[in-house]
mmCIF file of the N, C-alpha and C atoms, coordinates in Angstrom:
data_MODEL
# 
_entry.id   MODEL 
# 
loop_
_atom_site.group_PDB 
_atom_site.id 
_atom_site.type_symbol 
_atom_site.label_atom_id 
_atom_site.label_alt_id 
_atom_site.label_comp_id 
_atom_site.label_asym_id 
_atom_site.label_entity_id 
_atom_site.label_seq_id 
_atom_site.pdbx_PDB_ins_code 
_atom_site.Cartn_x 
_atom_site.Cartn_y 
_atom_site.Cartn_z 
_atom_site.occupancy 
_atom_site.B_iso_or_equiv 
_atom_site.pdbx_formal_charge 
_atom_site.auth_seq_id 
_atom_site.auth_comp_id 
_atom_site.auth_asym_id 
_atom_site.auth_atom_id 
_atom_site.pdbx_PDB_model_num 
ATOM 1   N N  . UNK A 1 1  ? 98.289  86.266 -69.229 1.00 0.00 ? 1  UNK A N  1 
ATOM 2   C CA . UNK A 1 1  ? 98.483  85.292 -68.179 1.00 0.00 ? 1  UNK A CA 1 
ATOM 3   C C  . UNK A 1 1  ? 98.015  83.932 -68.679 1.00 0.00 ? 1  UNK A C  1 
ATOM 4   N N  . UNK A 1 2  ? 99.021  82.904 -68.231 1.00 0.00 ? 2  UNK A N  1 
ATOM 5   C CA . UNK A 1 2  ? 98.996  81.745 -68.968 1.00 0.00 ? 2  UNK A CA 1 
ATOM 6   C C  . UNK A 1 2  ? 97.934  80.955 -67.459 1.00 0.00 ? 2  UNK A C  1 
ATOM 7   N N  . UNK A 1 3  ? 96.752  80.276 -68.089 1.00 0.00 ? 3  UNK A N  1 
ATOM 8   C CA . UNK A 1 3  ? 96.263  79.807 -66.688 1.00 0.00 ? 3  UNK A CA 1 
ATOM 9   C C  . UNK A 1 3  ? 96.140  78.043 -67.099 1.00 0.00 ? 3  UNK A C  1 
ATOM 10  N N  . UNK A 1 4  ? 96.201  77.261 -66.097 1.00 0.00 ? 4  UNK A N  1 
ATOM 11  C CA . UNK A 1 4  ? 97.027  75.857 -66.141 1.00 0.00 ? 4  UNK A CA 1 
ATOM 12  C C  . UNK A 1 4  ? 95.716  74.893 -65.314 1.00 0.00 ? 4  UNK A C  1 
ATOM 13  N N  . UNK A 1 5  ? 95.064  74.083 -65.729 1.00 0.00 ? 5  UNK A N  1 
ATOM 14  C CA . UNK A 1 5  ? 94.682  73.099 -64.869 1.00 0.00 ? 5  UNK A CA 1 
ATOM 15  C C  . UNK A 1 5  ? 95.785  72.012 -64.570 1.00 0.00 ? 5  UNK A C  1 
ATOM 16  N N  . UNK A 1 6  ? 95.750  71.678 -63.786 1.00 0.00 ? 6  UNK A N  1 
ATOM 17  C CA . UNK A 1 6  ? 96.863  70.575 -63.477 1.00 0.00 ? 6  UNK A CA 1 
ATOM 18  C C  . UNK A 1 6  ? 96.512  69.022 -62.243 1.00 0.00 ? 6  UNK A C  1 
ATOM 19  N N  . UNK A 1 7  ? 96.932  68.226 -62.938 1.00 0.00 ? 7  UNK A N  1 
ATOM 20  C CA . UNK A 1 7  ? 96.280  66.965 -62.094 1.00 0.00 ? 7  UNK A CA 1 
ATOM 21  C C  . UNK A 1 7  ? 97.959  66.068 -62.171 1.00 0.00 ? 7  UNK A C  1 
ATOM 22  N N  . UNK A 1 8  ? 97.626  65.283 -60.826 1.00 0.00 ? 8  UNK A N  1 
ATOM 23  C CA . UNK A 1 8  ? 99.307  64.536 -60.653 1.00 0.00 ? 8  UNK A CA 1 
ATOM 24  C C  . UNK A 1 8  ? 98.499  62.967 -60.701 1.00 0.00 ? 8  UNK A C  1 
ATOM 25  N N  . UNK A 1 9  ? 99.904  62.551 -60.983 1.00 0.00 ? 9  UNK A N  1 
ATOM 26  C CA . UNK A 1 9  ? 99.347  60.877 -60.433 1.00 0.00 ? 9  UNK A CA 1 
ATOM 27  C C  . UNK A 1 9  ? 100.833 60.755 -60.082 1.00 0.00 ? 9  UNK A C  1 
ATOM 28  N N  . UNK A 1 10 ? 101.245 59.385 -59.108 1.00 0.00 ? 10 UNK A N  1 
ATOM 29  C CA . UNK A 1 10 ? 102.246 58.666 -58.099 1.00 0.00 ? 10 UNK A CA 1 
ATOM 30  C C  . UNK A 1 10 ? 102.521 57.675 -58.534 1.00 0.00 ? 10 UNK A C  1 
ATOM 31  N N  . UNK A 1 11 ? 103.510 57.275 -58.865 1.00 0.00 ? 11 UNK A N  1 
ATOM 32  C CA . UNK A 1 11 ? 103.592 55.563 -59.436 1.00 0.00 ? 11 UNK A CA 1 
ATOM 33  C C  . UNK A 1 11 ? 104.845 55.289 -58.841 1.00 0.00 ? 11 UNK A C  1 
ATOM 34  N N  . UNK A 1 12 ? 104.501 54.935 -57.694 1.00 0.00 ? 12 UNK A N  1 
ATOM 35  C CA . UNK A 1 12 ? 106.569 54.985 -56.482 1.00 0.00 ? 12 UNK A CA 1 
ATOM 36  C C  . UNK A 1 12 ? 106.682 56.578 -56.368 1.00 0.00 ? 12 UNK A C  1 
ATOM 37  N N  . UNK A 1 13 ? 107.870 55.968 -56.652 1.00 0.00 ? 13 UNK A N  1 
ATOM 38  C CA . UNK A 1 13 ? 108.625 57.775 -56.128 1.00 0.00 ? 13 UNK A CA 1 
ATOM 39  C C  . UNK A 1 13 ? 108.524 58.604 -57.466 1.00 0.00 ? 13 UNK A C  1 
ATOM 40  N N  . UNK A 1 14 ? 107.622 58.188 -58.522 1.00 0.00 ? 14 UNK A N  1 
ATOM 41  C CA . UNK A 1 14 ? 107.553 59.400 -59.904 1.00 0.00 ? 14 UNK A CA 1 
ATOM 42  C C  . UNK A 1 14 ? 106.320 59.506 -59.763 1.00 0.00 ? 14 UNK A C  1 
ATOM 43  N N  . UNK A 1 15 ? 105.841 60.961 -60.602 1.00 0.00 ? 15 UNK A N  1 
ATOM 44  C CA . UNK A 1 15 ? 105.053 61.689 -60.522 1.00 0.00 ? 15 UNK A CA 1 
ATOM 45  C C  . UNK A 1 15 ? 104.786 62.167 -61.818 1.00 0.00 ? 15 UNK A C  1 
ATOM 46  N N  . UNK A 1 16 ? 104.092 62.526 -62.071 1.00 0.00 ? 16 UNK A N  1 
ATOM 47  C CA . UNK A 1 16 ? 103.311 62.818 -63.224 1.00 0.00 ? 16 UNK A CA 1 
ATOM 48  C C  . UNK A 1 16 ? 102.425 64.146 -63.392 1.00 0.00 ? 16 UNK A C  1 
ATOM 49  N N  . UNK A 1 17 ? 102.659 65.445 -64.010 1.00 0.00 ? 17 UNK A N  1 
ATOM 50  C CA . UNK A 1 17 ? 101.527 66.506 -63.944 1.00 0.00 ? 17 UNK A CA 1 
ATOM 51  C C  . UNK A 1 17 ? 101.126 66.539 -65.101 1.00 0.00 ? 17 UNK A C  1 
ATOM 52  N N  . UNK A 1 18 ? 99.773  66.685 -65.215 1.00 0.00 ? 18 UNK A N  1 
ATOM 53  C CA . UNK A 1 18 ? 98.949  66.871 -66.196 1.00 0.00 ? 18 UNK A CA 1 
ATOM 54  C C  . UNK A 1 18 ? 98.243  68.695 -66.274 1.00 0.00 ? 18 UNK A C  1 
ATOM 55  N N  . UNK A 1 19 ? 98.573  69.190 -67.440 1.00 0.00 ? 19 UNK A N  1 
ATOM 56  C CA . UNK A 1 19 ? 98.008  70.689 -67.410 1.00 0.00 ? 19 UNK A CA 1 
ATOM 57  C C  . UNK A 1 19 ? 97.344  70.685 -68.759 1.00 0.00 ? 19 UNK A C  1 
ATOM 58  N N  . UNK A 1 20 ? 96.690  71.529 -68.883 1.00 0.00 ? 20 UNK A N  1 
ATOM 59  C CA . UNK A 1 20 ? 95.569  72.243 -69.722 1.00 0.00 ? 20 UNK A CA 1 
ATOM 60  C C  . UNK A 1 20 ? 96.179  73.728 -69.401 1.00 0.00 ? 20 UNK A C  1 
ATOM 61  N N  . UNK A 1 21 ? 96.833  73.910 -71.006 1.00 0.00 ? 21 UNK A N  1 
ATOM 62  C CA . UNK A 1 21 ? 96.439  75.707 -70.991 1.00 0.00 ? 21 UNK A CA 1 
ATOM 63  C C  . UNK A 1 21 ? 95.552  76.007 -71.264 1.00 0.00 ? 21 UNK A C  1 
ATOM 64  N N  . UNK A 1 22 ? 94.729  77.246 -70.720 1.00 0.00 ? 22 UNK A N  1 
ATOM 65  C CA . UNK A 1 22 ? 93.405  76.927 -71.105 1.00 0.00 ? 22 UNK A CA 1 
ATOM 66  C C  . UNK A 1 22 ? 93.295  78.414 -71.827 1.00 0.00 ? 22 UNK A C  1 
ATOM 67  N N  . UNK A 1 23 ? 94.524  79.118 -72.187 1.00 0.00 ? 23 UNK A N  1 
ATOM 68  C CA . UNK A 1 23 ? 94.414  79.616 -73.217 1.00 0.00 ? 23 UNK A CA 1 
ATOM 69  C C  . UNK A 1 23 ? 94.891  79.142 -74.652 1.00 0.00 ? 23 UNK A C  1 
ATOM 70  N N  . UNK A 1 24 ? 95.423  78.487 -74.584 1.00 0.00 ? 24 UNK A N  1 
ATOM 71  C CA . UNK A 1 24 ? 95.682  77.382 -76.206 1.00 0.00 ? 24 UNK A CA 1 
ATOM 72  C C  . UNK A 1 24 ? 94.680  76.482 -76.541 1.00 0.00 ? 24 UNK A C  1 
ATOM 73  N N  . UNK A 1 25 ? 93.620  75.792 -75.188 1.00 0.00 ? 25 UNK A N  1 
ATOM 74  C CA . UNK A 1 25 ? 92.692  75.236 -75.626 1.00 0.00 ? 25 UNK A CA 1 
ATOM 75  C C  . UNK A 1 25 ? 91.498  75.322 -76.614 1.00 0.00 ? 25 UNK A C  1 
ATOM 76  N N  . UNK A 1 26 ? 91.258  75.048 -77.016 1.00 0.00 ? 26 UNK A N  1 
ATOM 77  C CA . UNK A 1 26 ? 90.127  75.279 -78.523 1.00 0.00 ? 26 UNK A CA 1 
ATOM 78  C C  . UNK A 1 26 ? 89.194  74.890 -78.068 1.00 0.00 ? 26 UNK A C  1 
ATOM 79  N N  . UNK A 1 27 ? 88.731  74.087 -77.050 1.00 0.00 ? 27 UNK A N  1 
ATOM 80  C CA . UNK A 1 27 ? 87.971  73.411 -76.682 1.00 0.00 ? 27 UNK A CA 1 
ATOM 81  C C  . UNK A 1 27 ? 87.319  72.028 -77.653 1.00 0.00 ? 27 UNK A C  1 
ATOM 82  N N  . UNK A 1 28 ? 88.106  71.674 -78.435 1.00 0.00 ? 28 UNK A N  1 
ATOM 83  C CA . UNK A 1 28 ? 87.398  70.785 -79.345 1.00 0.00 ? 28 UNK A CA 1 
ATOM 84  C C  . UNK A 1 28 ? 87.518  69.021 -79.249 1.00 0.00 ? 28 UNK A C  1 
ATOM 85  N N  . UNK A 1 29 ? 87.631  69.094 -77.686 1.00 0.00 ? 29 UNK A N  1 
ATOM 86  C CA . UNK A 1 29 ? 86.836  68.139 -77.102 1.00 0.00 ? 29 UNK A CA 1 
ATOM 87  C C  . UNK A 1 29 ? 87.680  66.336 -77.138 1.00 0.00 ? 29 UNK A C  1 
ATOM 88  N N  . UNK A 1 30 ? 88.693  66.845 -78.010 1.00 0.00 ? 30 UNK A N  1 
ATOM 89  C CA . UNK A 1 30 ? 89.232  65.648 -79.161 1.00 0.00 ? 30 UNK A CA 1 
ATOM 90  C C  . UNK A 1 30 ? 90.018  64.890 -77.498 1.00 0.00 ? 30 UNK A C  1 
ATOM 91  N N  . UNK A 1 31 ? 90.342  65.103 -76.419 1.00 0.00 ? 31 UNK A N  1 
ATOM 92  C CA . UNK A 1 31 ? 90.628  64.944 -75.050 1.00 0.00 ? 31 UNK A CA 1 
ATOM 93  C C  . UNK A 1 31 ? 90.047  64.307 -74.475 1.00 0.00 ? 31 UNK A C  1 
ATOM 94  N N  . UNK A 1 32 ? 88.722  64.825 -74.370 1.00 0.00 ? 32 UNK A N  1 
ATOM 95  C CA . UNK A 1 32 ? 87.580  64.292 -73.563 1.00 0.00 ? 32 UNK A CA 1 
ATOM 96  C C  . UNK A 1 32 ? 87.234  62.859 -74.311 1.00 0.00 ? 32 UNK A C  1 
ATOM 97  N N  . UNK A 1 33 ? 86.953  62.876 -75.329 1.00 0.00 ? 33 UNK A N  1 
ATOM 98  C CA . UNK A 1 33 ? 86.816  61.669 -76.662 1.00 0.00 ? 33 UNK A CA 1 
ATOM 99  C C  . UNK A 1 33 ? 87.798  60.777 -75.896 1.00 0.00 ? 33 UNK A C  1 
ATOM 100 N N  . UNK A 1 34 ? 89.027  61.088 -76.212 1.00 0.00 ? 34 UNK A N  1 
ATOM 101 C CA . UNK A 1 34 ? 89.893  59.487 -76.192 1.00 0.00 ? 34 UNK A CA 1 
ATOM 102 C C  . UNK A 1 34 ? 90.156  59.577 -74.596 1.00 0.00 ? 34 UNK A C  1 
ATOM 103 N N  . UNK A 1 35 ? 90.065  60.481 -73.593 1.00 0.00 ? 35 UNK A N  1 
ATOM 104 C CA . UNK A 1 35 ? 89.904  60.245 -72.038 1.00 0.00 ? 35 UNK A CA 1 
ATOM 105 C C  . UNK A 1 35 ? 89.217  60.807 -71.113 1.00 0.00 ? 35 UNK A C  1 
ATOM 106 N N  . UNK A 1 36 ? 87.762  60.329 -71.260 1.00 0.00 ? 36 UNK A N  1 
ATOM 107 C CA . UNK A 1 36 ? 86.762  60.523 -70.846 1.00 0.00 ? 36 UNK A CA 1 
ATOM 108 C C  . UNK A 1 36 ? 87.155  60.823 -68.988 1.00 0.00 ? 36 UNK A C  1 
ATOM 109 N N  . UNK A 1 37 ? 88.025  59.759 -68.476 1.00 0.00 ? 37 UNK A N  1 
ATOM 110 C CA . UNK A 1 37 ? 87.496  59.071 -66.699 1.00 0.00 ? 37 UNK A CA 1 
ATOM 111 C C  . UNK A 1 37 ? 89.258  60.644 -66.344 1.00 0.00 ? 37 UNK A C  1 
ATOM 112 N N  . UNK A 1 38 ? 89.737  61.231 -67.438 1.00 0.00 ? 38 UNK A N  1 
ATOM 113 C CA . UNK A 1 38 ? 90.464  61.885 -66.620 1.00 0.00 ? 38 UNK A CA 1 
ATOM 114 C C  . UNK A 1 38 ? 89.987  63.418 -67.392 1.00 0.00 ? 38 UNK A C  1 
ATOM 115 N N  . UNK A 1 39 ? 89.285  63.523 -68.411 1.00 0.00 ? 39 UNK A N  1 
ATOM 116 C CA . UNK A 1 39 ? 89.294  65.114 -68.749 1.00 0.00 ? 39 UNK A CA 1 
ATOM 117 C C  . UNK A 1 39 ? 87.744  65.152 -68.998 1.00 0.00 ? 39 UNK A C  1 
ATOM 118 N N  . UNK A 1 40 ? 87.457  66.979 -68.938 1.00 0.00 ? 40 UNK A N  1 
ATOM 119 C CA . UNK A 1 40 ? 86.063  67.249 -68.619 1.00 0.00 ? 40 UNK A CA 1 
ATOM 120 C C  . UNK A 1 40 ? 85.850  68.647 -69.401 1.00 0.00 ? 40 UNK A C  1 
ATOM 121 N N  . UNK A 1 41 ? 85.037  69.268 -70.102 1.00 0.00 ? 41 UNK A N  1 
ATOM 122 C CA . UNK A 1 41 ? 84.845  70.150 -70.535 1.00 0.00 ? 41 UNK A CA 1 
ATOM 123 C C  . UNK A 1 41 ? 84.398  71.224 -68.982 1.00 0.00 ? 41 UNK A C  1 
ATOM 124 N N  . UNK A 1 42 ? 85.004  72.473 -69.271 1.00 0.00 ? 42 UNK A N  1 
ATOM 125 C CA . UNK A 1 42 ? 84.173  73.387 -68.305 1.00 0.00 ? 42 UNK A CA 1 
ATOM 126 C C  . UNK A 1 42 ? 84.607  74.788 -68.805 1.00 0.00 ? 42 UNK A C  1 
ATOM 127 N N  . UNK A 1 43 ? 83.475  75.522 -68.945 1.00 0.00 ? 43 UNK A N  1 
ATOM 128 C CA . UNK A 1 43 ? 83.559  77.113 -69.618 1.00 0.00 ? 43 UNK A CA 1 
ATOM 129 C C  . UNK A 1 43 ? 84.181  77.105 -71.066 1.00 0.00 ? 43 UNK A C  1 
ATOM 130 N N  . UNK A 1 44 ? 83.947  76.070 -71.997 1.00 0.00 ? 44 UNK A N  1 
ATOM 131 C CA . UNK A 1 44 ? 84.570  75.645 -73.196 1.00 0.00 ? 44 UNK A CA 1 
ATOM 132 C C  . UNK A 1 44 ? 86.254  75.251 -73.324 1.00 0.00 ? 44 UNK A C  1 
ATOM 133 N N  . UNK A 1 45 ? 86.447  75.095 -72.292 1.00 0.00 ? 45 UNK A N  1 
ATOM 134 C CA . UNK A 1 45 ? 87.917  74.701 -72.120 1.00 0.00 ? 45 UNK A CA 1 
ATOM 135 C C  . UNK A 1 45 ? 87.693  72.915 -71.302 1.00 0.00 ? 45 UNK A C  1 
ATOM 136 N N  . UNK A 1 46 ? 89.098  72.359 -71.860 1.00 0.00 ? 46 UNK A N  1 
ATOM 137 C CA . UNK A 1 46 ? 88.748  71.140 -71.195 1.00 0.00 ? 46 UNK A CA 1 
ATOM 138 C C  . UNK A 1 46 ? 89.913  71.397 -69.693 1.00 0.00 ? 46 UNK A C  1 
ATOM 139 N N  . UNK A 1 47 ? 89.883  70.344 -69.011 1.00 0.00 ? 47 UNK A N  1 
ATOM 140 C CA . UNK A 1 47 ? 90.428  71.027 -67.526 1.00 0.00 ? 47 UNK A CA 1 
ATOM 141 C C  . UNK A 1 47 ? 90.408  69.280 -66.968 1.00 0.00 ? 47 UNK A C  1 
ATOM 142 N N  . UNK A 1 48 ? 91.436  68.972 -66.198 1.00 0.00 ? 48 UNK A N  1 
ATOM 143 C CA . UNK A 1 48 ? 91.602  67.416 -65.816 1.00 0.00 ? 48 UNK A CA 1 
ATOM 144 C C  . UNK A 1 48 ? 90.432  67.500 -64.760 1.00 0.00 ? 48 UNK A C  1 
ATOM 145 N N  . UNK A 1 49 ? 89.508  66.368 -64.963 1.00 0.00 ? 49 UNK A N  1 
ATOM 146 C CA . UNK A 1 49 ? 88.571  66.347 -63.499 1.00 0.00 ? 49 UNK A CA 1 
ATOM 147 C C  . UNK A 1 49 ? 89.013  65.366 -62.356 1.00 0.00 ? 49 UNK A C  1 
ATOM 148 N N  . UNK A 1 50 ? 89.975  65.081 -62.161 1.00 0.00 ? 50 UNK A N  1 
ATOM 149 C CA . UNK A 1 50 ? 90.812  64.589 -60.922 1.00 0.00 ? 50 UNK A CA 1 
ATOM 150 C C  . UNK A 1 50 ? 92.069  64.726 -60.567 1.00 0.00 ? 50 UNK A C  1 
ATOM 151 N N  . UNK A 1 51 ? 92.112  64.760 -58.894 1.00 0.00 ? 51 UNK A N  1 
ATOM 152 C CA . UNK A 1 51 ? 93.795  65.043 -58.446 1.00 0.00 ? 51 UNK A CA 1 
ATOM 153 C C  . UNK A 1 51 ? 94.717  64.469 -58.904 1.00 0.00 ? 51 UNK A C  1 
ATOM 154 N N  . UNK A 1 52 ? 94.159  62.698 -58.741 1.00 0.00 ? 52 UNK A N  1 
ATOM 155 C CA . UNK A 1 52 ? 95.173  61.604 -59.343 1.00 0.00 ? 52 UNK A CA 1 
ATOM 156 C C  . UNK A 1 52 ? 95.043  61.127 -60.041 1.00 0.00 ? 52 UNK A C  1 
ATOM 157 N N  . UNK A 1 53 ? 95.654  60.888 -61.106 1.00 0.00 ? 53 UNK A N  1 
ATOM 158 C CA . UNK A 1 53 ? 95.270  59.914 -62.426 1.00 0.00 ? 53 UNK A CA 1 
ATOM 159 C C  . UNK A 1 53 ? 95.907  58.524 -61.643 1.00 0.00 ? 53 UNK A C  1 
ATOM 160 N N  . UNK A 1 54 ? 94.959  57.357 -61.833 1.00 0.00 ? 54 UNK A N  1 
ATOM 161 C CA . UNK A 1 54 ? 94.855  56.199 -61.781 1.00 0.00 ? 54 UNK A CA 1 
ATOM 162 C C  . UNK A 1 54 ? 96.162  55.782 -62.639 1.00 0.00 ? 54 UNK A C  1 
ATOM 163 N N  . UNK A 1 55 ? 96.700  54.569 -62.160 1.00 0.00 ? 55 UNK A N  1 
ATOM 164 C CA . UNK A 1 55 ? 97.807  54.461 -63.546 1.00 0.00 ? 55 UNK A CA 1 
ATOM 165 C C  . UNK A 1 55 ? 97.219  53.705 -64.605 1.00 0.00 ? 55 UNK A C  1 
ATOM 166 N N  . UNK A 1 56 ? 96.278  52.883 -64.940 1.00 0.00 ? 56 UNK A N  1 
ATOM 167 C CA . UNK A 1 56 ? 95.472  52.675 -65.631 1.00 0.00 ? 56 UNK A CA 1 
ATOM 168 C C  . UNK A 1 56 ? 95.175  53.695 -66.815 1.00 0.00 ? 56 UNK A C  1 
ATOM 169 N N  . UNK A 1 57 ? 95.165  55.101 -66.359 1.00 0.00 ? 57 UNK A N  1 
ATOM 170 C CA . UNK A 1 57 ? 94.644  56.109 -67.497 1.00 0.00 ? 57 UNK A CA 1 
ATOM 171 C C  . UNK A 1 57 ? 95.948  56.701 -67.507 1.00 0.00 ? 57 UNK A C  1 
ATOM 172 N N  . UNK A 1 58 ? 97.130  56.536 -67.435 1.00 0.00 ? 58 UNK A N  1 
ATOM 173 C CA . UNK A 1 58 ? 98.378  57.166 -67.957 1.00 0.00 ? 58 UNK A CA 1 
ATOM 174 C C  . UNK A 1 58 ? 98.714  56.987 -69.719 1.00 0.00 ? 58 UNK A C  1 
ATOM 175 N N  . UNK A 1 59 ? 98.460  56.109 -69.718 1.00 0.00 ? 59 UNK A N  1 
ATOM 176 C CA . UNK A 1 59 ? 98.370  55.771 -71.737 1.00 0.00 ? 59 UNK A CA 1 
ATOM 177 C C  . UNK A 1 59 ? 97.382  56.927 -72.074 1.00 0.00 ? 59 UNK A C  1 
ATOM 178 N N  . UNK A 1 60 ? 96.131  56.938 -71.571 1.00 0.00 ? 60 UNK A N  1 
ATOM 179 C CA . UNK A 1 60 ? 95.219  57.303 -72.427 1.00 0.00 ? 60 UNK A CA 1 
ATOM 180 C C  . UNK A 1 60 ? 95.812  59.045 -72.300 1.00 0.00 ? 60 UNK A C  1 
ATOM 181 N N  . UNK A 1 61 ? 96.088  59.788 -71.109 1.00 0.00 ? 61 UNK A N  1 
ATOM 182 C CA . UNK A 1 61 ? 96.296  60.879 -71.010 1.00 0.00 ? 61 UNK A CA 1 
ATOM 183 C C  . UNK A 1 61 ? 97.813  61.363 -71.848 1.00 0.00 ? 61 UNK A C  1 
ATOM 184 N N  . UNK A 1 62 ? 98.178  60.275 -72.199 1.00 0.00 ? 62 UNK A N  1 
ATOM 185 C CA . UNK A 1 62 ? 99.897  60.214 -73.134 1.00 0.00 ? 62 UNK A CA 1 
ATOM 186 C C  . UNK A 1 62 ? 98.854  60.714 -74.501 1.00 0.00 ? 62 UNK A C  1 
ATOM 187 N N  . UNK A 1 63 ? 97.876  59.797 -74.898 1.00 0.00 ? 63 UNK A N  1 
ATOM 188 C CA . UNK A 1 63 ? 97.256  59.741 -76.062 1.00 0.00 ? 63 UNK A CA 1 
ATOM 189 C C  . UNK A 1 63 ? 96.654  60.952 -76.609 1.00 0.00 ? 63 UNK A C  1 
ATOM 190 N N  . UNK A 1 64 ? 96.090  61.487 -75.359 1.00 0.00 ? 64 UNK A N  1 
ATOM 191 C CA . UNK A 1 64 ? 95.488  62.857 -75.361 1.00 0.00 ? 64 UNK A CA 1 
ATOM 192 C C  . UNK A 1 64 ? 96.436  63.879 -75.950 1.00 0.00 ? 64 UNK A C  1 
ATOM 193 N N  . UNK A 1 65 ? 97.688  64.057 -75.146 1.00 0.00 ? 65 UNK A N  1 
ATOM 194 C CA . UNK A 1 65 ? 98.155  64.751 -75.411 1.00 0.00 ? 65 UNK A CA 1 
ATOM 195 C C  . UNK A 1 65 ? 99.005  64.895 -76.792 1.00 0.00 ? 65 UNK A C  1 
ATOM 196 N N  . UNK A 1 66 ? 99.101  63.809 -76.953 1.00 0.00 ? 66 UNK A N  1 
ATOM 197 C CA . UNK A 1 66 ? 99.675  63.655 -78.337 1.00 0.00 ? 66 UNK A CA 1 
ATOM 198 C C  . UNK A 1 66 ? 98.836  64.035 -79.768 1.00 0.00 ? 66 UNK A C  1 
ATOM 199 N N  . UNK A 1 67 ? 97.497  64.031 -79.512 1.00 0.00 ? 67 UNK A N  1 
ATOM 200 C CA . UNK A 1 67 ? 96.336  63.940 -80.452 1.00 0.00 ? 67 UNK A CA 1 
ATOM 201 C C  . UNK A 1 67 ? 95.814  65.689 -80.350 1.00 0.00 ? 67 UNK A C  1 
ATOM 202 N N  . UNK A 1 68 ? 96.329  66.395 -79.165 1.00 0.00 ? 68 UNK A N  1 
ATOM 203 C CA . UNK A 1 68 ? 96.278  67.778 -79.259 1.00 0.00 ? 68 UNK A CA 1 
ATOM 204 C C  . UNK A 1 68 ? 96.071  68.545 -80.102 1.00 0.00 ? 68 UNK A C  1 
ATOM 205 N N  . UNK A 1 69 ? 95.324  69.038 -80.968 1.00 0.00 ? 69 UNK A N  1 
ATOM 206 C CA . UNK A 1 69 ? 95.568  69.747 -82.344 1.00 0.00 ? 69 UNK A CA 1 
ATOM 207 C C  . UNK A 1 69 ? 96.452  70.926 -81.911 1.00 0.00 ? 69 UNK A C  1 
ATOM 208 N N  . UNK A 1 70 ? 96.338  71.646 -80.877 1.00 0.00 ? 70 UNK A N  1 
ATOM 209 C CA . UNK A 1 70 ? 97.235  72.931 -80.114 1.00 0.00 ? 70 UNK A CA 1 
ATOM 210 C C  . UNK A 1 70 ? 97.773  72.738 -79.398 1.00 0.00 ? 70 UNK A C  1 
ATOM 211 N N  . UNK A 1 71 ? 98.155  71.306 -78.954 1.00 0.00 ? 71 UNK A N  1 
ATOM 212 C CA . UNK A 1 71 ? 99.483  71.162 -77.909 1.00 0.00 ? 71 UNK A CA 1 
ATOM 213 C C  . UNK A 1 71 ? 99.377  71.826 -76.847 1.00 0.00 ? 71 UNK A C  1 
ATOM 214 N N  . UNK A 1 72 ? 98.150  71.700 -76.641 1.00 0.00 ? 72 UNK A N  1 
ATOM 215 C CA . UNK A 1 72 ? 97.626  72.460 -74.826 1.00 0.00 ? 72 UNK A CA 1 
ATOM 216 C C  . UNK A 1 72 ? 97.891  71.940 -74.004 1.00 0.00 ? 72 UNK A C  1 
ATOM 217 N N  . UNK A 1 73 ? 97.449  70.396 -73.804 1.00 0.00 ? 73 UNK A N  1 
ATOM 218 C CA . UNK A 1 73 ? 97.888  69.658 -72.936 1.00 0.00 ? 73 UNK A CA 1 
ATOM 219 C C  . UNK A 1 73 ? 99.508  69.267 -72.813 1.00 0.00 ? 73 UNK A C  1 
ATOM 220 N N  . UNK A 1 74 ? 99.897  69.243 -71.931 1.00 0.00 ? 74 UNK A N  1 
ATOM 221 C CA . UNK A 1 74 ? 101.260 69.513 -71.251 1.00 0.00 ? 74 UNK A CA 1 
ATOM 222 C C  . UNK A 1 74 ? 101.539 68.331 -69.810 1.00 0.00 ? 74 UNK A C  1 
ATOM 223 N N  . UNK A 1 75 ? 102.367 67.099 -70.324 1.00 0.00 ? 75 UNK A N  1 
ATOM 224 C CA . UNK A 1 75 ? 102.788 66.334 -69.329 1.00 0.00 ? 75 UNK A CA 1 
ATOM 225 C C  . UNK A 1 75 ? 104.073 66.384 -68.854 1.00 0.00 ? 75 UNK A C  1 
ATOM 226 N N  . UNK A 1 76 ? 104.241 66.209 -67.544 1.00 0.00 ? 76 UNK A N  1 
ATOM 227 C CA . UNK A 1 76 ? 105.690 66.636 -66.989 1.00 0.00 ? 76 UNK A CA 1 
ATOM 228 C C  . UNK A 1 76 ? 105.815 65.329 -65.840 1.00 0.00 ? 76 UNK A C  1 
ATOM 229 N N  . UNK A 1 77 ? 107.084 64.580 -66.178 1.00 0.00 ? 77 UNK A N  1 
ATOM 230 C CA . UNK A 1 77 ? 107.143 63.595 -64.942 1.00 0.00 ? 77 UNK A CA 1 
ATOM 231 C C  . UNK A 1 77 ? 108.424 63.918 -64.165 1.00 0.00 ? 77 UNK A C  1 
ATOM 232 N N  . UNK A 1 78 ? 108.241 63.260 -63.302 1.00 0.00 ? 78 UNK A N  1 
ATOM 233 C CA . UNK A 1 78 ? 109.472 63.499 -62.024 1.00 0.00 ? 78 UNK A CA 1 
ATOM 234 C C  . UNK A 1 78 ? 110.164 62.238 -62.062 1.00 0.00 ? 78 UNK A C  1 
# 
């Protein structure tokens, strides 16, 4: 079983989900580093610590995910 943290943000009528598999996660933190105000370590997995991402932190959570060593993090817009 694949288990998913997931956080949205709203910018008009698009949407944005942010997930953490948190079985691909390694926990190695490299997330939390470059986006501190949207990701959080918990039980050695990192996991988004808010509902909405600010649009302010949409770059940085692009950045995250791109810098993934396991491509855990997973963005999906509407």
């Amino acid at each position: 079983m694949c288990l998913f943290s997931e956080i949205e943000s709203q910018k008009g009528d698009r949407f944005m989900r942010v997930k953490v598999d948190r079985d691909a996660c390694t926990g190695c933190e490299l997330c939390v580093d470059t986006c501190p105000d949207v990701f959080e370590m918990y039980e050695d997995v990192s996991r988004p610590k808010m509902k909405v991402i600010p649009e302010e932190h949409e770059d940085c959570v692009r950045e995250a995910a791109e810098g993934c060593p396991v491509e855990a993090i997973i963005i999906e817009e509407d």
